[in-house]
C-alpha positions in Angstrom: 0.0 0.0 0.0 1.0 3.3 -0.8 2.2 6.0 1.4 3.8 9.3 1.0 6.9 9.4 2.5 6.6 12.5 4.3 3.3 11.6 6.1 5.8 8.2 6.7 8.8 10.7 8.1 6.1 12.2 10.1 4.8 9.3 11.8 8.2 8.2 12.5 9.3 11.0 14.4 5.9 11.1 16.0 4.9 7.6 17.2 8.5 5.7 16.8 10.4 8.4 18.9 12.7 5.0 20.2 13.8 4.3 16.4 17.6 4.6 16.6 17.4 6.8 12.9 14.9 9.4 14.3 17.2 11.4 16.2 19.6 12.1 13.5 19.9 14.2 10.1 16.8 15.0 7.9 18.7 14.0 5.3 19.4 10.2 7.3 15.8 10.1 7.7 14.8 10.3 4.3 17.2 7.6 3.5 15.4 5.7 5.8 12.3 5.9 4.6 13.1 5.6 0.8 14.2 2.0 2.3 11.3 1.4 4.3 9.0 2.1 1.1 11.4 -0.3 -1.2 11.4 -2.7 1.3 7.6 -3.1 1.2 5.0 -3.6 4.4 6.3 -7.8 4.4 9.1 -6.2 5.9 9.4 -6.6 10.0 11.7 -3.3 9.8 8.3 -1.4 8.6 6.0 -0.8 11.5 2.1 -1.9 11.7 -0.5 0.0 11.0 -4.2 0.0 11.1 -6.0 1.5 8.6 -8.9 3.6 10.2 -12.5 2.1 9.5 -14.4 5.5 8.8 -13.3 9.1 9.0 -9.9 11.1 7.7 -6.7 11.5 9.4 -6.4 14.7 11.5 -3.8 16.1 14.6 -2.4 13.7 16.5 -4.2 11.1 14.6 -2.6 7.4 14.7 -3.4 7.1 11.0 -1.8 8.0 8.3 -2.6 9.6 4.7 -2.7 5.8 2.2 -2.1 7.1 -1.3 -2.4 4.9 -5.1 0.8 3.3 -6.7 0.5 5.8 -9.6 1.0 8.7 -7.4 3.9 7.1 -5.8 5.2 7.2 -9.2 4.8 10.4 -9.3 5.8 11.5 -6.5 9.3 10.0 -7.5 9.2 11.2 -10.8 8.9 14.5 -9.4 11.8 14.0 -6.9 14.1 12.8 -9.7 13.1 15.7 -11.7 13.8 17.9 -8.8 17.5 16.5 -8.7 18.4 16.7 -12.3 17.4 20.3 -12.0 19.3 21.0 -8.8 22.7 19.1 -10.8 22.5 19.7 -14.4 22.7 23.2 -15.9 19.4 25.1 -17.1 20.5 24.2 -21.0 21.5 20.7 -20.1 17.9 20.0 -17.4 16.0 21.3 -20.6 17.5 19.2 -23.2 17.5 16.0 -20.8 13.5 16.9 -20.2 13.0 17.2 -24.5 14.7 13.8 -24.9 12.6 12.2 -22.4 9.2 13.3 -23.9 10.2 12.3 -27.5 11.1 9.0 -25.7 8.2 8.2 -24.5 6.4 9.8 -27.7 8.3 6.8 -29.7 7.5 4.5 -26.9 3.3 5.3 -27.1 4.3 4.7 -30.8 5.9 1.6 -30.7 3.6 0.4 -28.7 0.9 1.0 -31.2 2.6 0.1 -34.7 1.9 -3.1 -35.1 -1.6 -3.1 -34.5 -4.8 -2.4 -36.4 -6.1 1.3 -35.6 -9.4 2.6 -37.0 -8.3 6.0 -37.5 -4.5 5.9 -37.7 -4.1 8.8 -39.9 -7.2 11.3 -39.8 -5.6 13.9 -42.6 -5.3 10.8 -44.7 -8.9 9.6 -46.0 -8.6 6.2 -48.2 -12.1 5.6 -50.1 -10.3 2.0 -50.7 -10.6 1.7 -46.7 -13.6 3.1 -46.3 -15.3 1.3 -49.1 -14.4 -2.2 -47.1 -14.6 -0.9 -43.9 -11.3 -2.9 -42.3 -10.8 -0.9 -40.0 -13.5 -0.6 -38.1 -13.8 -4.5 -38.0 -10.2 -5.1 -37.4 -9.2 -2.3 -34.6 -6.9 -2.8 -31.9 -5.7 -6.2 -33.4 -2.4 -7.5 -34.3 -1.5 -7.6 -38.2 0.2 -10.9 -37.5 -2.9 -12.2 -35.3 -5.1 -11.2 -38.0 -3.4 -12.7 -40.9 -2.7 -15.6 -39.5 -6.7 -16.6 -39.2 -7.1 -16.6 -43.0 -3.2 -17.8 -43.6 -3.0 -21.2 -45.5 -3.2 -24.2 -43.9 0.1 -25.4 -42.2 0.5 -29.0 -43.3 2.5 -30.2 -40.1 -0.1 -28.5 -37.8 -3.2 -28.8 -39.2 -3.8 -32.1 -40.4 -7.5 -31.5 -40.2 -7.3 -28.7 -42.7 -5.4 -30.4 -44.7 -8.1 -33.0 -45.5 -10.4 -30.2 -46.0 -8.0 -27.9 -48.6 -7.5 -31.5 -50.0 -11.8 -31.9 -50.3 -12.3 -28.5 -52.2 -9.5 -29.2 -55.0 -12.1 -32.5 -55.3 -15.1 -30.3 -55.5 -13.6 -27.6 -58.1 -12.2 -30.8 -59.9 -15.5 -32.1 -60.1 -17.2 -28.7 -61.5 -14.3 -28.4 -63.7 -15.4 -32.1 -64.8 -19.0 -31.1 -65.9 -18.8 -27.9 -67.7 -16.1 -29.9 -69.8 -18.7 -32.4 -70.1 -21.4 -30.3 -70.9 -23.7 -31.3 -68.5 -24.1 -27.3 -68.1 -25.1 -26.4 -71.7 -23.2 -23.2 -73.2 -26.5 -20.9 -72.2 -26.1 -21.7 -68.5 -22.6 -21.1 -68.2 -23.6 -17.9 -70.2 -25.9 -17.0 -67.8 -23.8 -17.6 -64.5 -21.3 -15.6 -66.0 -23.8 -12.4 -65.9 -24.2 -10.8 -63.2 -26.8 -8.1 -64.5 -30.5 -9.1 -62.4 -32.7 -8.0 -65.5 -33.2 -11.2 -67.5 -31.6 -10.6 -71.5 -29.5 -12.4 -73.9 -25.8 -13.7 -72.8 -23.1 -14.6 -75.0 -20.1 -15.1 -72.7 -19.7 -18.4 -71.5 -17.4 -18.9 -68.2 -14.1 -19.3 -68.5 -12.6 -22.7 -67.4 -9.5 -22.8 -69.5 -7.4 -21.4 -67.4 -3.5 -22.7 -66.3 -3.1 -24.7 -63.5 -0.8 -22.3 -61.4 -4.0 -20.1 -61.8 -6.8 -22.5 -60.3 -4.5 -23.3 -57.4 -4.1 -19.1 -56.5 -7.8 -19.0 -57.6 -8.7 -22.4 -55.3 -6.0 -21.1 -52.3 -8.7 -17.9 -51.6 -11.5 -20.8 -50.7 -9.5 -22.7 -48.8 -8.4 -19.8 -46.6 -12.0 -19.1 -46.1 -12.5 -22.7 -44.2 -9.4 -22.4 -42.7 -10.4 -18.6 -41.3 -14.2 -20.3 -40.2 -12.0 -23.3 -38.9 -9.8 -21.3 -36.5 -12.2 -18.9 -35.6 -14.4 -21.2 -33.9 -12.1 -23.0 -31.6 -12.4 -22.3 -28.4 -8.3 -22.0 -27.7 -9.1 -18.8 -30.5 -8.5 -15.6 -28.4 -8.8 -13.2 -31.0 -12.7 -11.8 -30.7 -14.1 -10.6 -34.3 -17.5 -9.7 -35.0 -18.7 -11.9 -37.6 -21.1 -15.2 -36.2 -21.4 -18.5 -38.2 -25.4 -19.0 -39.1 -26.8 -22.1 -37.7 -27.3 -23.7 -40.7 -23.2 -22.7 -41.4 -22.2 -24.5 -38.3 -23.9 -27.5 -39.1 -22.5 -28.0 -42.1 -18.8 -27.3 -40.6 -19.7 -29.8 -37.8 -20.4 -32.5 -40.4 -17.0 -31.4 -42.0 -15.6 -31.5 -38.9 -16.9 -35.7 -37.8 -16.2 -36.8 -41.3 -12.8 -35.2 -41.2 -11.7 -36.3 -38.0 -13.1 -40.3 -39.0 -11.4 -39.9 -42.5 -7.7 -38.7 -40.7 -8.2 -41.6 -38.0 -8.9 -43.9 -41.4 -5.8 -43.1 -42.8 -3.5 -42.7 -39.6 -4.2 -46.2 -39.2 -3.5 -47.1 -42.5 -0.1 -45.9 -42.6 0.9 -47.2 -39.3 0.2 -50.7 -40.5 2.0 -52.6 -43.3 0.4 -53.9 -46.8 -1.2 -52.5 -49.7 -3.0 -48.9 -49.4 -6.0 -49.9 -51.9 -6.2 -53.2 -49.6 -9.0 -53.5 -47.2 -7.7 -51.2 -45.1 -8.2 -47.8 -47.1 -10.2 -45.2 -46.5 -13.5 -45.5 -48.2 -14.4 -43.6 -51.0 -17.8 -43.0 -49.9 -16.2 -41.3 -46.8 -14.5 -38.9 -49.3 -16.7 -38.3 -51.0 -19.2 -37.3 -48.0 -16.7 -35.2 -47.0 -16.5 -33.4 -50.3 -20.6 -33.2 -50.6 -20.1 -31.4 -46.8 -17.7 -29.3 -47.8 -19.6 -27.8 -50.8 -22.5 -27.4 -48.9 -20.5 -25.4 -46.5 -18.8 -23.0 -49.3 -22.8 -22.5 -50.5 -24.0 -21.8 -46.9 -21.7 -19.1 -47.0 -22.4 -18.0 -50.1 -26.0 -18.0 -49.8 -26.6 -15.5 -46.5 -28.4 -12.4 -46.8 -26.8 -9.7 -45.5 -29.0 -7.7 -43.2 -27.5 -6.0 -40.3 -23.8 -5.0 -39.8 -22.3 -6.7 -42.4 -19.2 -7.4 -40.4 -21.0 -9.6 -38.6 -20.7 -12.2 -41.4 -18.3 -14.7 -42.2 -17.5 -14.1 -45.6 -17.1 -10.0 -45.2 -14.8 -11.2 -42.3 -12.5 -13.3 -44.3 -12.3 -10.7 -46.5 -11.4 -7.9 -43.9 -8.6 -10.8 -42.6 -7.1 -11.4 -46.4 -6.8 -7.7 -46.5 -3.9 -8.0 -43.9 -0.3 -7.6 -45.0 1.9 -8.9 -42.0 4.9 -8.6 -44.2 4.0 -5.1 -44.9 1.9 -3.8 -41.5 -0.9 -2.4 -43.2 -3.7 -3.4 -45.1 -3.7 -3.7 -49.2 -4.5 -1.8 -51.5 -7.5 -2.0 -54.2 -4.3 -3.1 -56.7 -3.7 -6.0 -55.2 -6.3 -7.2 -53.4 -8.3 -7.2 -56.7 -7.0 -10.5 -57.7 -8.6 -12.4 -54.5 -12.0 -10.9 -55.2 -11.5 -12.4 -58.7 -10.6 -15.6 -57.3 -13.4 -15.6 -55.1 -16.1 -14.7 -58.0 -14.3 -17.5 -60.5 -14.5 -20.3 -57.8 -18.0 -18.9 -56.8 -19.6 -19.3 -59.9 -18.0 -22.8 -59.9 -19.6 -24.2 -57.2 -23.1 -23.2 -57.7 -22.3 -25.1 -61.2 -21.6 -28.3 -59.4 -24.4 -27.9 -56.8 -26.8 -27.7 -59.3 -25.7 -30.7 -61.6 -25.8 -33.0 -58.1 -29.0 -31.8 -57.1 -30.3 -32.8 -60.9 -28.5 -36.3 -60.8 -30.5 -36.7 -57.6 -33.8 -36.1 -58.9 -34.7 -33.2 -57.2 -35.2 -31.3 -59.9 -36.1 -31.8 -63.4 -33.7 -29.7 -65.2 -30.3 -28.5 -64.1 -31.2 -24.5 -65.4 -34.0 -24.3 -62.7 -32.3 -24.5 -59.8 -28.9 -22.4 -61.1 -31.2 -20.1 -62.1 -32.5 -20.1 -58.3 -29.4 -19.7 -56.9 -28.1 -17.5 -59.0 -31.3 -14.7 -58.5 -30.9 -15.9 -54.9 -27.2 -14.5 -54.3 -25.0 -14.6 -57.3 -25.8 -11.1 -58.9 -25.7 -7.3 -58.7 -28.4 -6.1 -55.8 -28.9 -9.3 -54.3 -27.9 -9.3 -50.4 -25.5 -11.2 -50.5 -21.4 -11.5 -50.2 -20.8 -12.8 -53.5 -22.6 -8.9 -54.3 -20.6 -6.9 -52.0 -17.5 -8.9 -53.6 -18.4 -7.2 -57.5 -19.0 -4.2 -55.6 -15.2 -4.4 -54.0 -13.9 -5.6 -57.2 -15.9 -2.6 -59.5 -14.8 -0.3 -57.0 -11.4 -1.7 -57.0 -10.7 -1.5 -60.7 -11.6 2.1 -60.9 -9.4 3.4 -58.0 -6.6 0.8 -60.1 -7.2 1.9 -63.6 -7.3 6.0 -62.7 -3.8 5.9 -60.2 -0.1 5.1 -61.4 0.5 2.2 -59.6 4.2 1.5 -58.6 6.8 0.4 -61.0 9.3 -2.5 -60.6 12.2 -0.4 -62.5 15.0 1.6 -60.7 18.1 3.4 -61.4 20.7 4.2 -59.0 21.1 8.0 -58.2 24.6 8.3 -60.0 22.7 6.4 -63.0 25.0 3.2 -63.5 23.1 0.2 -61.8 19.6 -0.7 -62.5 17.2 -2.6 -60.3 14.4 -4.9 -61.3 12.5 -6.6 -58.4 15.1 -8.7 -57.4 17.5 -8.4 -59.9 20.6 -5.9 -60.3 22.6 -4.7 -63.0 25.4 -2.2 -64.1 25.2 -0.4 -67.4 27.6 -2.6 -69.0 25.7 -6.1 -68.1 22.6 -3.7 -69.2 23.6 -3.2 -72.7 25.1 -7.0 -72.6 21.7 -7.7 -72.1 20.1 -5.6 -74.7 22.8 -7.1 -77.4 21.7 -11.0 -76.4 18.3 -10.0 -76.7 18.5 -8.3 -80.3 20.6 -11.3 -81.1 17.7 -14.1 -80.2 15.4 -11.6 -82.1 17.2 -11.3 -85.0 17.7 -15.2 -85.0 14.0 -15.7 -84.3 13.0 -13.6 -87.6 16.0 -15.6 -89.7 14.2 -18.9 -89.0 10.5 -17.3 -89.5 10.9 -15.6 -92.5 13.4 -18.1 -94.4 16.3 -16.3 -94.6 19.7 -17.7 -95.5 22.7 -16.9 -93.6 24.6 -15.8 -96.6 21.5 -13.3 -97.5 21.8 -9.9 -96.3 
């Protein structure tokens, strides 16, 4: 407990007349009670005291004054303060005093740098920011923290996640599988691709021809979305955001979750015992493919949630917010490079409600396979529908305009004396430059030889 040390010098002199230090120097005194306070009230050189039950110290009281730890603090700030002044010169107390404020400045700064502030810069409005509204969602948070919810899934770590990253590259296989089969005619994939509500003519199919190092970037945004609904849900998770998983979302995760947890048991098993993996002992590939149904239904739950309220409150504007996160960096991105996800999530998107439609025809409960895409995609896959997969177009339309109107920032550098240039990674004088240059004009020129017929001994 806290006590000022001159209502402690006080007492002393007053009540402890027999203490051996009481009779001497002012100074001696002081001494002693600077060790008395460091000491603390354990100590069986402090004397008792009882705290009075009701009324305030006054003459000859037995009580004393009981202060908080904070003004002890600065009580002894003050003291210290008092002694630089009385040592240092005027010029050298004042510049000790400047130093210590931009210290602690740089401290309160510090202190704050790595985390997510709502309004860390209010003479610098971003419409980018305030478009998705990160900020707000994401305040007071580690960058790291953050990013590491919607991070990919660690393959040493997460063996559960694993299965279920493993699961969707199934389910986009398997949509990949029908439009190249045609069991979604050219009009439907024409019509998925639109995202204007008025019904009218379509002439662009989707686009499935794309490289493989494309799908898996395009199929890594989905997978970061069940790992961010994954984590977020464990109870070990410390990190409070506001978006809720729906009842019907949970569910569906649950079953993810059971089917999962059977399927990695399966093949733990397996590999701790000796024979041949397609022998009786493999996993079944019903349970796979249960596991792939669940996980689709999951990826449609969340597209397929109308967004009333807060919209921060929802998974999908959450993941969003958390793939926004640059730990590298310590900020959030910008609209030209965040773009691509949105891009990623609209491709793989339209993908799904592809393949949930063909399943739910092969299962008789529809009659024709348009019907129900046409459902879903009225339902929440275009332009004023409450829905994430619209406040994604609206990110991305928004996105392209702030990209295609600002000079984004080039990859080329030059030294300031002029000699070396710099491209991302790479580094080279003005002579390995122009050696460069001469190679290149040299393939060219060798290129156009063999296109265009020419002999060697033509000019």
């Amino acid at each position: 407990m806290g006590v000022k040390p001159k209502h402690y010098l006080t007492h002393l002199t007053m009540w402890h007349t027999d203490h051996p230090e009481v009779n001497t120097s002012k100074k001696a005194r002081m001494l002693l009670v600077e060790e008395l306070l460091l000491k603390g009230p354990t100590d069986p050189d402090l004397p008792e005291f009882q705290l009075p039950q009701q009324g305030l110290p006054g003459c000859k009281s037995h009580y004393f004054a009981v202060i908080s730890p904070a003004e002890i603090e600065e009580e002894k700030d003050t003291l210290r303060r008092r002694d630089m002044a009385a040592q240092l010169p005027e010029a050298e107390y004042m510049r000790a005093q400047i130093d210590e404020a931009l210290e602690q400045g740089e401290q309160k700064a510090r202190a704050f740098e790595d985390r997510i502030l709502d309004n860390a810069a209010p003479t610098e409005v971003s419409p980018w920011l305030e478009m998705t509204r990160w900020p707000k969602y994401l305040q007071g948070h580690l960058f790291i923290n953050i990013a590491r919810l919607a991070s990919p899934v660690s393959l040493l770590s997460e063996p559960l996640l694993v299965e279920f990253s493993d699961n969707l590259d199934h389910v986009v296989e398997q949509a990949h599988t029908s439009i190249w089969d045609d069991k979604v005619n050219v009009f439907d994939q024409a019509r998925i691709n639109s995202f204007i509500q008025r019904r009218r003519a379509f002439h662009r199919p989707l686009m499935i021809e794309l490289r493989d190092s494309t799908y898996r970037s395009y199929k890594q945004v989905f997978k970061r979305l069940i790992c961010f609904a994954y984590r977020t849900m464990q109870s070990e998770n410390r990190i409070e955001l506001a978006h809720r998983l729906t009842a019907r979302q949970l569910g569906h995760l649950d079953k993810m979750i059971t089917i999962g947890e059977e399927l990695k048991g399966l093949k733990h098993s397996q590999q701790t015992r000796d024979g041949d993996k397609q022998g009786p002992n493999a996993p079944p590939k019903s349970l796979e493919s249960h596991l792939d149904r669940a996980c689709l239904y999951f990826c449609i739950s969340i597209l397929n949630h109308t967004l009333k309220g807060d919209l921060l409150e929802r998974t999908a504007i959450g993941f969003l917010a958390a793939l926004g996160v640059d730990p590298e960096e310590q900020n959030l991105r910008d609209a030209s490079s965040f773009t691509s996800y949105l891009s990623a999530f609209v491709e793989i998107s339209q993908m799904l409600v592809i393949l949930m439609s063909v399943l739910v025809a092969e299962e008789g409960q529809i009659e024709h396979r348009s019907d129900v895409l046409d459902e879903m995609r009225e339902r929440f896959m275009i332009h004023g529908s409450r829905s994430p997969f619209n406040w994604v177009l609206r990110l991305r339309g928004y996105g392209k305009k702030i990209r295609n109107s600002s000079t984004s920032l080039g990859y080329i550098y030059w030294s300031d004396d002029h000699e070396r240039l710099t491209y991302k990674q790479l580094e080279l004088s003005i002579a390995d430059f122009k050696k460069f240059a001469a190679t290149q004009v040299e393939l060219a020129q060798s290129e156009l030889e063999q296109l265009f017929l020419i002999h060697s001994d033509e000019e």
